[in-house]
KOLLO-299474 format. One record per residue (C-alpha): residue in one letter; residue number from 1; y, x, z. Coordinates in Angstrom, 1 decimal, decimal comma. Example, Ala and Ser with C-alpha at 12.3 -4.5 7.8 and 13.67 -1.06 7.14 Angstrom:
<sites>
+----+-----+--------+--------+--------+
! aa !   i !     c2 !     c1 !     c3 !
+----+-----+--------+--------+--------+
!  a !   1 !   -4,5 !   12,3 !    7,8 !
!  s !   2 !   -1,1 !   13,7 !    7,1 !
+----+-----+--------+--------+--------+
</sites>
This chain:
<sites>
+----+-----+--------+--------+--------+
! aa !   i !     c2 !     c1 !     c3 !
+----+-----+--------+--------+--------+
!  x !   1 !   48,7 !  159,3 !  115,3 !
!  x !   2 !   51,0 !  157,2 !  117,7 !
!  x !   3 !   49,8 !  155,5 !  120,7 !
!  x !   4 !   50,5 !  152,2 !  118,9 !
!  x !   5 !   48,5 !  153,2 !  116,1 !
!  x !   6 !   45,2 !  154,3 !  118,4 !
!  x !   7 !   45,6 !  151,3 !  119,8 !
!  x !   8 !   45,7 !  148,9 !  116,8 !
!  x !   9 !   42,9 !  151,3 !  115,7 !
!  x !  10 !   40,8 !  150,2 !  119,1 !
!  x !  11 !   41,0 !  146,5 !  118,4 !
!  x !  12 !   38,2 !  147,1 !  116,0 !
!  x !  13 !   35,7 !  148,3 !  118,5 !
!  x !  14 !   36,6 !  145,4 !  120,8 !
!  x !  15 !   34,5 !  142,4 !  121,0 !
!  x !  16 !   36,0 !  139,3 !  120,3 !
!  x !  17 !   36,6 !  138,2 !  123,8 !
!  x !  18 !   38,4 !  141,4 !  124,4 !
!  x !  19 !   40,7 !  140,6 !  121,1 !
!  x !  20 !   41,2 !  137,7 !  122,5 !
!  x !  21 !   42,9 !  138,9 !  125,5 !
!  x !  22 !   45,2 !  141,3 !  123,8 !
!  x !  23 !   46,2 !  138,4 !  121,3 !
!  x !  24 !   47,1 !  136,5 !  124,4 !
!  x !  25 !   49,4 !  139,1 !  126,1 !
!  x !  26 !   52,8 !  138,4 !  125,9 !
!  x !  27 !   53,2 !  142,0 !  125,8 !
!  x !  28 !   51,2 !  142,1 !  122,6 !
!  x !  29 !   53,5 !  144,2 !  120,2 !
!  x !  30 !   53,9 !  142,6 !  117,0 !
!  x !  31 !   51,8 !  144,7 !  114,8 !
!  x !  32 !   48,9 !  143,8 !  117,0 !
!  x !  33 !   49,4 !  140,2 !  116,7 !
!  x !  34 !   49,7 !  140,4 !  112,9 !
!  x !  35 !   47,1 !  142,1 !  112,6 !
!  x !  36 !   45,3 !  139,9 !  115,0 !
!  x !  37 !   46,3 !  136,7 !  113,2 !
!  x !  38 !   44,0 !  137,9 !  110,2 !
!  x !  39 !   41,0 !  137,9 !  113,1 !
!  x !  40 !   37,7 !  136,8 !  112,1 !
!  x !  41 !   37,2 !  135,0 !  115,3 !
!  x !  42 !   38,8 !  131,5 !  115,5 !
!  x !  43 !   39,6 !  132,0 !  119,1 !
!  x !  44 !   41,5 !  135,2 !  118,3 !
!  x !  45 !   43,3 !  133,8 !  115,9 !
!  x !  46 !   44,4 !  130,5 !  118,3 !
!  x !  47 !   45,6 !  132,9 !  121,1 !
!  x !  48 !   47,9 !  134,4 !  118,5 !
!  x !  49 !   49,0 !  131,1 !  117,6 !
!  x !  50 !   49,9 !  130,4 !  121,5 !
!  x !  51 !   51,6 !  133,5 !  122,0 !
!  x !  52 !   55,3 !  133,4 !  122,7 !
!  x !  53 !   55,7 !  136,6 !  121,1 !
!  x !  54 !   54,3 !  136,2 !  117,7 !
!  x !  55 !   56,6 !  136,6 !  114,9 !
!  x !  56 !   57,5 !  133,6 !  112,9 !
!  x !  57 !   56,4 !  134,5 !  109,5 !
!  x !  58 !   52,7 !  134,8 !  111,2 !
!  x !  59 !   53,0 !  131,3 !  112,7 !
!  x !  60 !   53,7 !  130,3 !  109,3 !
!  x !  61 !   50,5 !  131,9 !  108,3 !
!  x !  62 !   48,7 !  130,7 !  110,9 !
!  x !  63 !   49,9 !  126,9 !  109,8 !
!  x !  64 !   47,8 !  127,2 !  107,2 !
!  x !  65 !   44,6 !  128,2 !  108,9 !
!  x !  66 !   41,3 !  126,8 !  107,9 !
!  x !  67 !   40,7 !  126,0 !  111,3 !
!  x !  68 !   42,0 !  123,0 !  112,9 !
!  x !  69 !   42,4 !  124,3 !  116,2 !
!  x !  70 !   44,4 !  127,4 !  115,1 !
!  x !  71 !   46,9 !  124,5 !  113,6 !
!  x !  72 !   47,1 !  123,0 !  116,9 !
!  x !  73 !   47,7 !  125,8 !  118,6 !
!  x !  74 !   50,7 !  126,7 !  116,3 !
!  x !  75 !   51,8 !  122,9 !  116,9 !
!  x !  76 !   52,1 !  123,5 !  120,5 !
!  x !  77 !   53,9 !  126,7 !  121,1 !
!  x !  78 !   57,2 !  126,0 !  122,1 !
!  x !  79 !   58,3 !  129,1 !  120,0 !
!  x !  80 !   57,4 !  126,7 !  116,6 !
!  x !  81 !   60,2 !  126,1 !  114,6 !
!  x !  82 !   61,4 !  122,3 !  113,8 !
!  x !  83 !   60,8 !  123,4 !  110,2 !
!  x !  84 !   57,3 !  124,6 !  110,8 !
!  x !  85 !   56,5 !  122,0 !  113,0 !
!  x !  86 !   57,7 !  119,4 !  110,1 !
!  x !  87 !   55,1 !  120,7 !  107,9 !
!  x !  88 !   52,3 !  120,3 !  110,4 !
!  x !  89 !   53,7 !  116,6 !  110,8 !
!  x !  90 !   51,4 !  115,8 !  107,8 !
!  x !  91 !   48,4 !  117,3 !  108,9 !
!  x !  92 !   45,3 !  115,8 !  107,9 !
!  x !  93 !   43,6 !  116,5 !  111,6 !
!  x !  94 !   44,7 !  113,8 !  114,3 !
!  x !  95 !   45,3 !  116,6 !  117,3 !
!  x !  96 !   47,2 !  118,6 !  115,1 !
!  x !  97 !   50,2 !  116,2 !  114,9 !
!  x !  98 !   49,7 !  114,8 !  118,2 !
!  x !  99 !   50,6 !  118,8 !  119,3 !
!  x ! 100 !   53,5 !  117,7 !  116,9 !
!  x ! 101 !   54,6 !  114,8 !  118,3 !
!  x ! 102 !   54,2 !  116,2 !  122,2 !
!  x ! 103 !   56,1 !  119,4 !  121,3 !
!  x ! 104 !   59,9 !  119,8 !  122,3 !
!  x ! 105 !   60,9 !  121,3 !  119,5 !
!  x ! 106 !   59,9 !  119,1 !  117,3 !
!  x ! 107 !   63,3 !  117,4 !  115,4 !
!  x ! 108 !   64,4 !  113,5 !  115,7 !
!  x ! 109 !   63,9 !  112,8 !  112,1 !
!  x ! 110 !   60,5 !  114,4 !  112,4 !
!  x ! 111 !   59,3 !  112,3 !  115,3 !
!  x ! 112 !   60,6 !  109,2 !  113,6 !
!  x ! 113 !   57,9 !  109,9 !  110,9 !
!  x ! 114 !   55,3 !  110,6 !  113,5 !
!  x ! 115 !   56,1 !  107,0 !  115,2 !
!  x ! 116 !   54,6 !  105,1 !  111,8 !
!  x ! 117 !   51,3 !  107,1 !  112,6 !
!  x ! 118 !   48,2 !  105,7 !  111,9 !
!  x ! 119 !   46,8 !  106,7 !  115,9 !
!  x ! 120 !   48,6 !  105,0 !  118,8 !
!  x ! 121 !   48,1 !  108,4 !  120,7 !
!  x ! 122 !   50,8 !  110,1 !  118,2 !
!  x ! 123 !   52,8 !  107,1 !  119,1 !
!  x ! 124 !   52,3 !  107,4 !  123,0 !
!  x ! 125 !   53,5 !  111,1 !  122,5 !
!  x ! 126 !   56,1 !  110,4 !  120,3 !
!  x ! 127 !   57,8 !  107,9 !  123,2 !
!  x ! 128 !   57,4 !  110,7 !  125,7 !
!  x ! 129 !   59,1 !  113,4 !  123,7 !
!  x ! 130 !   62,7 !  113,8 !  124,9 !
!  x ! 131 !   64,2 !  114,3 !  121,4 !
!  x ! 132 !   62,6 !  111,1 !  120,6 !
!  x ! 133 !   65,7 !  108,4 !  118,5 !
!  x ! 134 !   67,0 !  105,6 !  120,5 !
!  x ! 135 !   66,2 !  103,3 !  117,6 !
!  x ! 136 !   62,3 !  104,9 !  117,8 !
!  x ! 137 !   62,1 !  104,5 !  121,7 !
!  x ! 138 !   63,7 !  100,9 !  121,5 !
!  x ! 139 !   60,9 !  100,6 !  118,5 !
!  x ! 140 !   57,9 !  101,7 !  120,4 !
!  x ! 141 !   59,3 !   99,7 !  123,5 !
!  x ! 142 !   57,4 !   96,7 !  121,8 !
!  x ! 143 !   54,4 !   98,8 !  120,8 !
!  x ! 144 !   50,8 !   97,0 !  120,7 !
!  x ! 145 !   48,8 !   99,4 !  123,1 !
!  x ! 146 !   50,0 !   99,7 !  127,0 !
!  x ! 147 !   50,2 !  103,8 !  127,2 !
!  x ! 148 !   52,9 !  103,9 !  124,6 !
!  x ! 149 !   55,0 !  101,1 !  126,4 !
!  x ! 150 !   54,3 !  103,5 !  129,5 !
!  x ! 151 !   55,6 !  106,5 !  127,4 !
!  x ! 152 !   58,5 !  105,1 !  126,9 !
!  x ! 153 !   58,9 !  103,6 !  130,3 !
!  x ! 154 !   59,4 !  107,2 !  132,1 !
!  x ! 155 !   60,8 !  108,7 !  129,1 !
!  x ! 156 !   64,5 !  109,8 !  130,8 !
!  x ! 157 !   65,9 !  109,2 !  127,5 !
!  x ! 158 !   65,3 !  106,1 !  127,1 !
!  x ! 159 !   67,9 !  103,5 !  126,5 !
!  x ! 160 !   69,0 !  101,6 !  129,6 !
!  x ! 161 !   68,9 !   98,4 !  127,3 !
!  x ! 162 !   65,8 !   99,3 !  126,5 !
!  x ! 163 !   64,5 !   99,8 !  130,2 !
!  x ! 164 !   66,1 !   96,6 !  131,0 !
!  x ! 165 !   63,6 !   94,7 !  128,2 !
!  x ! 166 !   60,2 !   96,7 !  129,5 !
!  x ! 167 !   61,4 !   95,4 !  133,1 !
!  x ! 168 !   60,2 !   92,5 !  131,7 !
!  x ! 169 !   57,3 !   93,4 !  130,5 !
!  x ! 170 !   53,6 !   91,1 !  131,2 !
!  x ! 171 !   52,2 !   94,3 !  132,2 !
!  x ! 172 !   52,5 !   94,9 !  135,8 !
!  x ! 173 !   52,2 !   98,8 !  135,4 !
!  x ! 174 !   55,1 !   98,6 !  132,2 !
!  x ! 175 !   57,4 !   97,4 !  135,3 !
!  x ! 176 !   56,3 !  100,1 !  137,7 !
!  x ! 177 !   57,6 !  102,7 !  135,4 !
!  x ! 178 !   60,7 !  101,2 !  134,8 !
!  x ! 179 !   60,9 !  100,8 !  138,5 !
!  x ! 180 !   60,1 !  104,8 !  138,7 !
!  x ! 181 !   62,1 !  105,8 !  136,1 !
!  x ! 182 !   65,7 !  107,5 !  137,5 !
!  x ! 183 !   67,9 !  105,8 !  134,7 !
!  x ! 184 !   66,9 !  102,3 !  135,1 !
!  x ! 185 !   70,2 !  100,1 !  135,5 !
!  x ! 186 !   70,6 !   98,3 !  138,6 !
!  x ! 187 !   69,6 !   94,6 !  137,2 !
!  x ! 188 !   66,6 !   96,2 !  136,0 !
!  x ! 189 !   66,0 !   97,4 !  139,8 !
!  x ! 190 !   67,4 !   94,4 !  141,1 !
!  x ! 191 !   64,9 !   92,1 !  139,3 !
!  x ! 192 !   61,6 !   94,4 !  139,8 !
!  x ! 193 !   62,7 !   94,6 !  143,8 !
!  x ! 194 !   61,6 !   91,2 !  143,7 !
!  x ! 195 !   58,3 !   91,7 !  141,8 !
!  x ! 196 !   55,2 !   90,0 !  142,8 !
!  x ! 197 !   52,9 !   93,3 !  142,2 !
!  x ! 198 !   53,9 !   94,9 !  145,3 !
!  x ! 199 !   53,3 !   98,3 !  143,9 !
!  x ! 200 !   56,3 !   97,7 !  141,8 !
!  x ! 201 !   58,2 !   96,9 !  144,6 !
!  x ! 202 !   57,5 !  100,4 !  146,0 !
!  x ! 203 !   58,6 !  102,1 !  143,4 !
!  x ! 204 !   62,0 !  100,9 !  143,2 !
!  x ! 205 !   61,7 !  101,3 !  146,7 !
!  x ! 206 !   61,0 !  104,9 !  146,2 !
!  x ! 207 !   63,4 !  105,6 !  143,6 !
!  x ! 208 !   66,5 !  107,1 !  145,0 !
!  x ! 209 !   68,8 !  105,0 !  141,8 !
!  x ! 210 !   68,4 !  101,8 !  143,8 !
!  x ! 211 !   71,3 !  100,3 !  144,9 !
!  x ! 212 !   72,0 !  100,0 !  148,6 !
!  x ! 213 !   71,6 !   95,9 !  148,2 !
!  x ! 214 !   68,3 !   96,3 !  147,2 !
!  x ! 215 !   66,9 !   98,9 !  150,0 !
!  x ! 216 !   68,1 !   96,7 !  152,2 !
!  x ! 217 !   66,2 !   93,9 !  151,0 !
!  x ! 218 !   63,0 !   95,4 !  150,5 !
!  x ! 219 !   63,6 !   97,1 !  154,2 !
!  x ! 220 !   62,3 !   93,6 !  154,8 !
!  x ! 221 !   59,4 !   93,5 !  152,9 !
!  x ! 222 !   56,3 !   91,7 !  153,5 !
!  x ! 223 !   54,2 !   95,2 !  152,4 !
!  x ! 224 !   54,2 !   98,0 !  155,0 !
!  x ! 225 !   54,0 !  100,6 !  152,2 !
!  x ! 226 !   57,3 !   99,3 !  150,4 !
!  x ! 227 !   59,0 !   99,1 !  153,9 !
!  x ! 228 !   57,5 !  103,0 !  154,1 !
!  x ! 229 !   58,7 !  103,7 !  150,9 !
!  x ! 230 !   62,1 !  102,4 !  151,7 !
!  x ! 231 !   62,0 !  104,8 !  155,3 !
!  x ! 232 !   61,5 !  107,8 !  153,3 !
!  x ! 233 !   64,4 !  107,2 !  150,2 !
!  x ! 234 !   66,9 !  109,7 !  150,3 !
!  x ! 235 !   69,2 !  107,4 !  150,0 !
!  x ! 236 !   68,6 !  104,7 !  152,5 !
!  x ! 237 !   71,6 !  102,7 !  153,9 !
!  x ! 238 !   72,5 !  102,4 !  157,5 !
!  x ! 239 !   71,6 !   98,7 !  157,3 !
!  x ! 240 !   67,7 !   99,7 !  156,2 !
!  x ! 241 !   67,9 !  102,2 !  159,1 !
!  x ! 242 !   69,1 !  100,0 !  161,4 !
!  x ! 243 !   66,3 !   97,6 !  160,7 !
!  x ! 244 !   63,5 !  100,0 !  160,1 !
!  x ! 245 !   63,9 !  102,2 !  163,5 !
!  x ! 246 !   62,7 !   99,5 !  165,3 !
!  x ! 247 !   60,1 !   99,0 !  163,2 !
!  x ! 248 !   56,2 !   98,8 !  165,5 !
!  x ! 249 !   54,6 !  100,6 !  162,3 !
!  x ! 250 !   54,6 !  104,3 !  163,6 !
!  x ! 251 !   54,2 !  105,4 !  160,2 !
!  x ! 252 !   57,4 !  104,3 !  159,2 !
!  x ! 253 !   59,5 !  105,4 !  162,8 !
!  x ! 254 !   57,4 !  108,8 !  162,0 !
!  x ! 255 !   59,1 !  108,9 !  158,1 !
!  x ! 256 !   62,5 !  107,9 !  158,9 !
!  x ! 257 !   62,4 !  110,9 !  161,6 !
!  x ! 258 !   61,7 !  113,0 !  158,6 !
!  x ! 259 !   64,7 !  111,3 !  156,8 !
!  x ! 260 !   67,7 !  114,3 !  156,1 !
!  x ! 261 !   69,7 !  110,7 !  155,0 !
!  x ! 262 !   68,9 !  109,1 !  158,6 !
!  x ! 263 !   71,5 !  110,4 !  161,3 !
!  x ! 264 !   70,0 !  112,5 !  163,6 !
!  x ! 265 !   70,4 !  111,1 !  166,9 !
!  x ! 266 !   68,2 !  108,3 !  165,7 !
!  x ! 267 !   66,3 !  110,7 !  164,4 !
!  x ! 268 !   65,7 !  112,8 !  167,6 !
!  x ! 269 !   65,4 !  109,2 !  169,6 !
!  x ! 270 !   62,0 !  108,3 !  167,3 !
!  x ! 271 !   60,6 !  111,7 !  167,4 !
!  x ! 272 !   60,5 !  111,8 !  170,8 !
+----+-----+--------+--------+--------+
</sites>
């Protein structure tokens, strides 16, 4: 008898925690986990269905578990096939396609399904899943419940079009998104630099997108933590330097000493 063989043979005197762990290894051969998959034990069979190593015919098995957890955990390896993962689109358990909808293998025409979902959390998912449609984002953009705008908000592939209507948006934390998000075009950070949440303000502040015209205004903010937020931007111009050095806030002299962006005899001159 081979090594493999005693082995495999072992996994029946183990107790079910034990199983567990071997079904977890991702050095589990692929006997073991096949044989593992059949497990009496639920939570046997769900590490199989996590592992990154089991073979695809098992996850296809393993779709079809009674148990709804073992389903879920199928939906949210990343090695799921779109296929497989298409199937478990119309499961009838909630968490099972919200694994769906999160998952980044899951295919465009799939999530465009999964965005008519009956539970707003599949549709939150949905609009932060990168393979997510333009026309689905832009869709969801206009989406009842707050999360889901949110979603799609930081989602980096997001329209800019679509940014540029949430940057609108009555909801002050919508716009603090958009104002976080990387890809936002510059009237969309041009507009929420004027904001009257000032946390919104320091997020544009923050992001490293915003143009030089608008650093410089908000170096000038009424809020200390957007003038902070400006003093530590990568990208800061010499005219928000210029302005900010002189600052009486030590907090922000201390940051723009930290600043790579900020040249360094002004740098040395506020450390010391």
């Amino acid at each position: 008898m081979s090594k493999q063989d005693t082995r495999l043979k072992n996994l029946h005197s183990m107790n079910w925690d034990e199983r567990r762990n071997v079904a977890k290894n991702p050095s589990a051969t692929a006997k073991a986990l096949m044989l593992l998959a059949t497990d009496e034990d639920w939570r046997v069979r769900w590490a199989v269905a996590e592992n990154t190593n089991t073979p695809a015919e098992v996850l296809m098995k393993l779709a079809r578990d009674k148990n709804p957890d073992v389903r879920v955990g199928v939906a949210t390896t990343q090695n799921a096939s779109a296929e497989l993962l298409a199937k478990l689109a119309t499961d009838e358990y909630l968490d099972v396609r919200l694994a769906v909808a999160g998952n980044a293998n899951t295919s465009a025409e799939t999530l465009t399904k999964l965005a008519t979902d009956e539970d707003w959390v599949v549709h939150e998912a949905v609009a932060g899943n990168p393979n997510a449609p333009a026309d689905v984002l832009n869709g969801l953009a206009e989406d009842k419940y707050i999360y889901v705008r949110k979603a799609v908000a930081v989602n980096p592939r997001t329209p800019v079009e679509t940014l540029s209507k949430l940057a609108t948006d009555e909801d002050w934390e919508i716009r603090q998104s958009v104002a976080k998000n990387k890809n936002s075009p510059i009237d969309a950070l041009n507009r929420l630099a004027t904001d009257k949440e000032w946390r919104v303000r320091w997020d544009v502040a923050e992001n490293s997108s915003a143009p030089g015209e608008v650093l410089d205004r908000l170096a000038g903010d009424e809020n200390l933590n957007v003038r902070w937020a400006v003093a530590r931007n990568p990208k800061i111009t010499p005219e928000a330097i210029e302005l900010l050095c002189f600052s009486e806030d030590t907090k922000i002299r201390q940051t723009l000493s930290k600043n790579p962006a900020v040249p360094e005899h002004i740098r040395v001159g506020l450390s010391l």
